[in-house]
C-alpha positions as CSV (number, residue, x, y, z in Angstrom):
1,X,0.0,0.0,0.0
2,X,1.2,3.3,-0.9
3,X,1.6,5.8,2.0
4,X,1.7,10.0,0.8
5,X,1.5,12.1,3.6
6,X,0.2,15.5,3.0
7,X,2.5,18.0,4.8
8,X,0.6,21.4,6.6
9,X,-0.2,23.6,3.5
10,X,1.0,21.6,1.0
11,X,-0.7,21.8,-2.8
12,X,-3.0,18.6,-3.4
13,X,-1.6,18.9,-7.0
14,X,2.0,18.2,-5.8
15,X,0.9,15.5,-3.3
16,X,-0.9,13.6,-5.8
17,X,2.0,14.2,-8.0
18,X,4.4,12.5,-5.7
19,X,1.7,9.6,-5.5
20,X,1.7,8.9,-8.9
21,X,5.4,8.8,-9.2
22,X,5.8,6.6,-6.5
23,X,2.7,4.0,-7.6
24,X,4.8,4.2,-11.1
25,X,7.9,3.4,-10.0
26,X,6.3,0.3,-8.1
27,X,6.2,-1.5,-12.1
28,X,1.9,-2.5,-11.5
29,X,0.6,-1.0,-14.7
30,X,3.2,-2.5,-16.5
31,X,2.5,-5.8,-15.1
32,X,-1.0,-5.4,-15.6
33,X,-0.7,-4.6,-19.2
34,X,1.6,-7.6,-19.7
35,X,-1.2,-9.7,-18.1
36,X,-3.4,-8.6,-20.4
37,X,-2.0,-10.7,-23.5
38,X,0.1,-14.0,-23.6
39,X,3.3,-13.7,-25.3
40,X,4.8,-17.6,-26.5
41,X,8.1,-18.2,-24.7
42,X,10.0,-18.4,-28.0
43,X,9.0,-14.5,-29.2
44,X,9.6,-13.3,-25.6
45,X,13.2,-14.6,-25.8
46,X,13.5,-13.5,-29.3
47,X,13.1,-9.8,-28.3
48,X,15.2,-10.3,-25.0
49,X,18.1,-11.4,-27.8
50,X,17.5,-8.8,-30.1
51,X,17.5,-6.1,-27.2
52,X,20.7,-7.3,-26.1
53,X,22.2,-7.3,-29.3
54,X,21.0,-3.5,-29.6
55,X,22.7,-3.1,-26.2
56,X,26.4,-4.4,-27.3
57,X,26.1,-2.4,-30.5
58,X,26.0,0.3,-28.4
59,X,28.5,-0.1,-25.7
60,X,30.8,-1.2,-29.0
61,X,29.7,2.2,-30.5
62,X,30.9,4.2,-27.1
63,X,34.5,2.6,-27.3
């Protein structure tokens, strides 16, 4: 459960800001939308690989 407290005279706005932020940064809408269609085990893989190889190509380009 996500806990925001509201300090004396503080803008709604910014608190519900900083609750937002926080419930983003726990990863449930992302899970959730994941959930929401299955993905076969061979296509997930196949886009951790290519992401990886993205990742190299990089680091190679930075040397």
């Amino acid at each position: 459960m996500i806990v925001v407290p509201i300090k004396e005279g503080e803008n709604i706005e910014r608190a519900l800001k900083r609750f937002k932020r926080k419930f983003e940064r726990t990863g449930m809408i992302r899970e959730l939308r994941s959930r929401q269609s299955f993905i076969k085990p061979s296509v997930e893989k196949r886009k951790q690989f290519l992401h990886a190889v993205y990742i190299q190509k990089l680091q190679q380009a930075e040397e």
